[in-house]
TIDRENKOL-815317 format. One record per residue: x, y, z of N, C-alpha, C in turn. Coordinates in steps of 0.2 Angstrom, whole numbers, plus 5000, padded with zeros to 4 digits. Example, Ala and Ser with C-alpha at 12.3 -4.5 7.8 and 13.67 -1.06 7.14 Angstrom:
BEGIN
506649725039506249785039506649845039/506449895035506849955036506450005039/
# end
This chain:
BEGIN
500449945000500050005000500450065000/500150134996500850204997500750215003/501450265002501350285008500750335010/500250365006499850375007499250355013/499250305013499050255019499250275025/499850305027500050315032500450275036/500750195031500950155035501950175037/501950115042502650145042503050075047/503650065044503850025048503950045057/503549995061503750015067504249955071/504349975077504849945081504349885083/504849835086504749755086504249745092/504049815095503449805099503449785108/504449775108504549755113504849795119/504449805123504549865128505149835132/505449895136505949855143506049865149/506249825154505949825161506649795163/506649825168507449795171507249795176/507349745182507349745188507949745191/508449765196508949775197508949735206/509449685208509449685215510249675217/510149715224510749715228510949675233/511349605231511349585234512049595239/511949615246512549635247512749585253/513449585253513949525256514349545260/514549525266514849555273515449585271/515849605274516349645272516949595277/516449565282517049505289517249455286/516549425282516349355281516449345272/516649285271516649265263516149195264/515549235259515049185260515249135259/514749085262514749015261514448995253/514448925249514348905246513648895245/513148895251512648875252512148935250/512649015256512349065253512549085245/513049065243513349095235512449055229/512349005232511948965228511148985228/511149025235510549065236510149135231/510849155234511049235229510849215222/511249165219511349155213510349135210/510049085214509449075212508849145212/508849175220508649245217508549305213/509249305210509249345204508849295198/508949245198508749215194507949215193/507749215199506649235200506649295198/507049325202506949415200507249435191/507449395186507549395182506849375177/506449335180506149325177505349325176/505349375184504749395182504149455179/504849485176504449555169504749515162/504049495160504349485152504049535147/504549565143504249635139503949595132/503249595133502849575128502449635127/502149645119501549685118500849675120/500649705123499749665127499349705122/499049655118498449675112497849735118/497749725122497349765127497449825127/498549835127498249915125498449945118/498449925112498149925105497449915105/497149875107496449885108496049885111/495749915117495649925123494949865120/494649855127494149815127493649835123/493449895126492749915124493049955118/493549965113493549965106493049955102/493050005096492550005091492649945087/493249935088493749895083493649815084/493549815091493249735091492349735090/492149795088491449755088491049785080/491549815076491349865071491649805067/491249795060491549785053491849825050/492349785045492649855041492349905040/491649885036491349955034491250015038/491249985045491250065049492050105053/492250115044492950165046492850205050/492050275050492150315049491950325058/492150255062492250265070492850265071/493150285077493750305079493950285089/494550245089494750245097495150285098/495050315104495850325109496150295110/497050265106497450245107498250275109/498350275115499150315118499550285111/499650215110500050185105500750165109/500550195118501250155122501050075123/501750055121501849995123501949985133/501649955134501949935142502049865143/502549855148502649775149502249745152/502049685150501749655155501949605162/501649635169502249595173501849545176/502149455176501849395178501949395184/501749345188501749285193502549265192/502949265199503449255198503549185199/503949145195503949045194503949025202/503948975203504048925211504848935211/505148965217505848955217506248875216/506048835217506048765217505648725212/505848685210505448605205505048565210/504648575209504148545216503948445213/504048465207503848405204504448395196/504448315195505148305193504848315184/504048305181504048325174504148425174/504148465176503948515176504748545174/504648575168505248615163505048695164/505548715164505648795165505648815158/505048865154505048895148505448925146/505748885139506148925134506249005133/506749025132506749085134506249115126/506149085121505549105116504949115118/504949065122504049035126503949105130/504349135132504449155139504249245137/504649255130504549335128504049335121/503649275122503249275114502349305119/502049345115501449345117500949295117/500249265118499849235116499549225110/499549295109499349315103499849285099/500549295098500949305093501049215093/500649175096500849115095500349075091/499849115088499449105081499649115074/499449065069499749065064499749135060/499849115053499649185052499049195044/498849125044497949135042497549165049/497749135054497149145059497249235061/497749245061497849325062497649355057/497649335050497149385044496649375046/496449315046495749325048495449375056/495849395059495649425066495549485064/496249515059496349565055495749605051/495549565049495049555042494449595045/494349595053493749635057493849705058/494349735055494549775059494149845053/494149895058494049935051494949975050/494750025045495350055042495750075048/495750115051496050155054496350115059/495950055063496550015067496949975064/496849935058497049915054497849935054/497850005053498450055049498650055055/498650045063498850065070499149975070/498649915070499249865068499949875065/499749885059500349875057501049915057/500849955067501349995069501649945075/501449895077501549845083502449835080/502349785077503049735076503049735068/503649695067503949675060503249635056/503149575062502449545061502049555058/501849585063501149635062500949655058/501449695056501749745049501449715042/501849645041501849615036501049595036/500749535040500249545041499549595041/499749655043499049695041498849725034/499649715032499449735022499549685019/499449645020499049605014498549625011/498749595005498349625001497349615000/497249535002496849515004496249555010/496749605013496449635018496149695018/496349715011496249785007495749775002/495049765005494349765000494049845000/494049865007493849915010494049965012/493950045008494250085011494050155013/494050185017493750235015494150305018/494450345015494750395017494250485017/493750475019493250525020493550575023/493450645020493950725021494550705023/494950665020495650665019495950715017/495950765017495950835012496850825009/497050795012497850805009498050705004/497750685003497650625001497550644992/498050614987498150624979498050564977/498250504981498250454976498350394979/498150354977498150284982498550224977/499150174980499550164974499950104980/500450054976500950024978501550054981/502050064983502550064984502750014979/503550054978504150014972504249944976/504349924983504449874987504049824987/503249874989502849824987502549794980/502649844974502449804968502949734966/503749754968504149684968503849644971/503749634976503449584980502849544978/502449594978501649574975501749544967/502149584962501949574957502149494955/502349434958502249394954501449344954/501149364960500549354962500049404959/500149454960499549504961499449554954/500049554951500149594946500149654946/500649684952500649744954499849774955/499149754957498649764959498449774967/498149814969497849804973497249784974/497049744979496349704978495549774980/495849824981495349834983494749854978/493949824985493249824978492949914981/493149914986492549994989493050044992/493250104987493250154992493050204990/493050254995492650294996493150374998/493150414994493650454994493350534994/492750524995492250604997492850645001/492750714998492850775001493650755002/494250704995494750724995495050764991/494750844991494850904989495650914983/496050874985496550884983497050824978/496450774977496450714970496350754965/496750734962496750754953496450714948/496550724942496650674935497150614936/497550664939498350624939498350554944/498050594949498050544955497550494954/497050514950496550454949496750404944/497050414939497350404936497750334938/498350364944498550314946498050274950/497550274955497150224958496950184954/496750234949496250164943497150114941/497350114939498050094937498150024940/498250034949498349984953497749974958/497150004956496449954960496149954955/496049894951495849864945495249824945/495249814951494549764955494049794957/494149884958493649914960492949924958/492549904963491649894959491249954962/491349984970491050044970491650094973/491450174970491750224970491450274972/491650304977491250374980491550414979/491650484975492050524971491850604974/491450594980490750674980491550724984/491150784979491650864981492450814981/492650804977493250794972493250834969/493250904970493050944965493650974959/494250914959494650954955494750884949/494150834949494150804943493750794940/494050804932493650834927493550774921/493250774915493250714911493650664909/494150704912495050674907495250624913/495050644919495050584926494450514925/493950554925493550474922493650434917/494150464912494450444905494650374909/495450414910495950374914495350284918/494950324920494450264926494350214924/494050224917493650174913494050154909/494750154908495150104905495350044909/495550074916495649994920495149974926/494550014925493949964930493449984928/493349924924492849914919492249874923/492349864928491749824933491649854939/491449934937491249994943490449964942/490149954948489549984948489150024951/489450064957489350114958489750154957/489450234955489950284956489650344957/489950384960489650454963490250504961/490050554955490450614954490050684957/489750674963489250724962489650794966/489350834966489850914966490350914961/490450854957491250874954491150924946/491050984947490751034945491151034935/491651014936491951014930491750934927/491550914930491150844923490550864920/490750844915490050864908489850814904/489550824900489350774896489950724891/490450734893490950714888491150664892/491250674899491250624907490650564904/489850594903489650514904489850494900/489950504891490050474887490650414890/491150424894491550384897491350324902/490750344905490350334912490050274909/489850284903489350244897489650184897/490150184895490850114894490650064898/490550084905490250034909489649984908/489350004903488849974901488249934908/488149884905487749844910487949834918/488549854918488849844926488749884929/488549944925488250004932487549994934/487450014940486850004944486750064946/487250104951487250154951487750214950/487050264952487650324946487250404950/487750444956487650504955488150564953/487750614950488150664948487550724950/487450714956487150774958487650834958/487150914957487550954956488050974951/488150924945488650934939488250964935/488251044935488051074928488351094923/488651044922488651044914488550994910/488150944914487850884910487050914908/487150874904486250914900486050844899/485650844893485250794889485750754885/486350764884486550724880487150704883/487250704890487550654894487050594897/486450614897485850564901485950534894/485850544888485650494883486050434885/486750464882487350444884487350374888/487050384894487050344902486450294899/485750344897485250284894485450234891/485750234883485850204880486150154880/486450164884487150094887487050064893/486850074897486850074906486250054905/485750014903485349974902484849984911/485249934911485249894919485349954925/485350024926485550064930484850084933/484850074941484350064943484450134950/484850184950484750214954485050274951/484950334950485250384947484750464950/485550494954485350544957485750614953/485450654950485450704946485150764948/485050764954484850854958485250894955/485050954955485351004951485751014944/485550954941485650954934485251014931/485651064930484851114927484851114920/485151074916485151064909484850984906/484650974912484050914910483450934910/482850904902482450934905482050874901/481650884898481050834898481150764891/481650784888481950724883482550704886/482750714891483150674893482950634898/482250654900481850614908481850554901/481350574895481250524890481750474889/482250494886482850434885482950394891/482950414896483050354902482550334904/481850354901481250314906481350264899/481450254892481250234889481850154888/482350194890483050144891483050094897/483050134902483050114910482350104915/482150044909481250034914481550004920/481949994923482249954928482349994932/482150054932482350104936482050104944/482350104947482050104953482050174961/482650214959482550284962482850314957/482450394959482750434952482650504957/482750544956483250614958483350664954/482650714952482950754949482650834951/482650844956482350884961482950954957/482651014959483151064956483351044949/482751054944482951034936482251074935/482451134935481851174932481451164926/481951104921481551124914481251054913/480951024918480650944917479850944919/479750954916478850944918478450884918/477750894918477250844920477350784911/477650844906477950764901478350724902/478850754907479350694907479250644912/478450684916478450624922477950574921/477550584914477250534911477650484906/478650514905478550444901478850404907/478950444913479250384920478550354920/478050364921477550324922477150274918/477550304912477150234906477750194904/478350194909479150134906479250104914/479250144917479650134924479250104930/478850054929478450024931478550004940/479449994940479749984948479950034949/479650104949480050144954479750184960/480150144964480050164971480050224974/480350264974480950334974480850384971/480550414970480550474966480650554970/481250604967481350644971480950694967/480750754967480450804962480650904967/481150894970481150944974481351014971/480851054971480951114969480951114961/480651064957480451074951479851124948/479951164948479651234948479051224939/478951164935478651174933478151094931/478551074938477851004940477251024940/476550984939475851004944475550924946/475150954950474650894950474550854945/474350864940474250814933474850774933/475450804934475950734933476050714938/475850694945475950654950475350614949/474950634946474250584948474450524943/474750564937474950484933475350444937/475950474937476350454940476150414947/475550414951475450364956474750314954/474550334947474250304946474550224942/475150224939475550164937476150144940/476450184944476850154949476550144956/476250094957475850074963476550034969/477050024965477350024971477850094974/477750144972478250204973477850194984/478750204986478750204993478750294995/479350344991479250394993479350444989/478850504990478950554984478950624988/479350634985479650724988479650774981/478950794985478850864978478850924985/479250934989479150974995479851054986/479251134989479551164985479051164978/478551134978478151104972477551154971/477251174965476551204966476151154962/475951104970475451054969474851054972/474251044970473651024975473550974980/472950984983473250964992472650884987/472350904980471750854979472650794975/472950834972473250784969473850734974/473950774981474250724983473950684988/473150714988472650634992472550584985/472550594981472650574976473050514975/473850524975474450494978474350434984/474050484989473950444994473350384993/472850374990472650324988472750294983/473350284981473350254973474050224977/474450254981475150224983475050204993/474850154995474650175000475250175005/475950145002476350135006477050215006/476550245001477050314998477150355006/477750365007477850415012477750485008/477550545010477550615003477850655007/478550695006478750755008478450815004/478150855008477950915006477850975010/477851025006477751105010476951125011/476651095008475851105008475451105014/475251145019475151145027474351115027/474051135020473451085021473251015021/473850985019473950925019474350885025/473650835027474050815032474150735032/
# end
């Protein structure tokens, strides 16, 4: 992983504790042999009662997020000091009490519990963690280290307002290593890189390059990549099926054309807030993207009623749609959602300023399974949203209408 991860070789995890004793001897008398043999055993308890081990406890305290959260919830966080301290035992029986009974190897004696599990079973422990402890492992020991990058361990990621994060990539060390296996890739399928202000073309560029397995992408207030970064996307992850460029104010219709490539494997798609996509970016998406069942376009203000057409006509599989703030869509575009898009659940319509009643009524008269409808900001009648209300019985409705209740 780069160093953008934040990883980094840390020390072997091994704290130190020194007990010191004085044993002191007459200045009259030259001890006897029985006392020399005393002294001698002694030091030898008192040598072996601190063993400087790493205690998993304070790495992860009990009550941790980290033991009870799945990867996907990065976005929790523990208090960890990151001090090592030693752990101090029960000091041995001065004496062999019994003739089977072996005094632990000096390995047995400085190894943790932990550290005496394979190291399948440790990905696997690994594999629970989310991001951020994750990266705190692989500050333990040499172990650890190797251990918590694997690659296998890297499905999930999410670096939400990372603000100073450009690219995510191999290091030269680890693509040699990796690359007879992995093909200089990383395995990861999901990240989520919202509000990294400071990802470019370039840097995306390189993620798509070595995360080639990636299926969803969350790209929101990226705002300094433009169509030439999606280019780059769609040459080495061709099996996105989510993606979200929304804020990213410089994608335009030349972006979906790119987006398109995805074909059947996109499911979902927002580009809320890109005004520059019009009509002939939604065609775009329509025509190819088949199978895309969730498409959020709020503030697209250069969609308006033939391009609701293209994708109700395309995309009958639709099942949420979003196009609230798109002032030039009217009750025509919401009759061809209602004579193609038979499963659509979802429908947002907020502050569409040339909706009315007439098109909600079709619209709830042939999508009987629609669960919720936000025309809140609408100049609709309180007749056409009781209307809604019995023809959708399971319809939630956000509205501003104070006579409707």
């Amino acid at each position: 992983m780069g160093a953008n991860n934040g990883k980094q070789y840390g020390s072997e995890g091994k704290g130190s504790s020194s007990i010191s004793s004085d044993v002191s001897s007459s200045t009259d008398h030259t001890p006897t042999k029985a006392q020399r043999n005393a002294a001698t055993s002694e030091d030898s308890d008192l040598s072996m009662r601190t063993l400087s081990t790493p205690s998993p406890a304070l790495i992860f305290p009990p009550n941790s997020p980290g033991f009870q959260n799945g990867r996907g919830s990065s976005t929790s966080s523990s208090s960890v000091t990151g001090e090592t301290v030693a752990m101090v035992h029960s000091p041995p029986p001065t004496r062999l009490t019994h003739p089977l009974i072996r005094l632990a190897s000096k390995h047995q004696k400085e190894q943790a519990n932990i550290d005496r599990l394979p190291d399948h079973s440790m990905i696997q422990i690994f594999s629970f963690l989310p991001t951020n402890q994750l990266c705190r492992c692989a500050r333990v020991c040499r172990r650890w280290y190797n251990l918590a990058w694997d690659p296998r361990l890297w499905r999930t990621i999410c670096l939400t307002g990372c603000s100073k994060v450009t690219c995510i990539s191999l290091t030269r060390e680890a693509s040699i290593k990796l690359s007879p296996l992995h093909g200089k890739q990383i395995s990861i399928r999901y990240l989520d890189m919202t509000d990294c202000f400071v990802l470019e073309d370039e840097g995306l560029h390189t993620i798509a390059a070595h995360c080639t397995q990636l299926t969803h992408l969350y790209l929101r207030r990226c705002v300094r990549i433009t169509d030439e970064g999606l280019r780059y996307l769609m040459i080495y992850c061709t099996s996105i099926k989510e993606l979200s460029v929304s804020d990213c104010r410089f994608v335009s219709d030349f972006g979906m054309r790119e987006i398109a490539k995805l074909e059947s494997h996109l499911r979902y798609l927002s580009i809320a807030h890109c005004g520059r996509i019009t009509d002939v970016g939604i065609r775009y998406i329509a025509k190819y993207c088949s199978k895309l069942r969730y498409l959020n376009a709020r503030g697209c203000e250069g969609i308006t009623d033939h391009g609701v057409e293209y994708l109700a006509k395309n995309c009958t599989k639709l099942k949420s749609l979003d196009i609230g703030k798109c002032p030039l869509v009217s009750d025509t575009g919401l009759e061809f959602l209602a004579l193609n898009c038979f499963n659509l659940k979802r429908l947002s319509l907020k502050s569409c300023e040339s909706i009315t009643g007439h098109g909600l009524q079709i619209v709830a008269a042939n999508c009987f399974d629609l669960q919720m409808l936000n025309v809140q900001d609408c100049e609709v009648s309180v007749d056409a949203l009781r209307f809604v209300k019995r023809h959708c019985k399971r319809c939630i409705i956000e509205h501003t209408n104070p006579a409707f209740f």
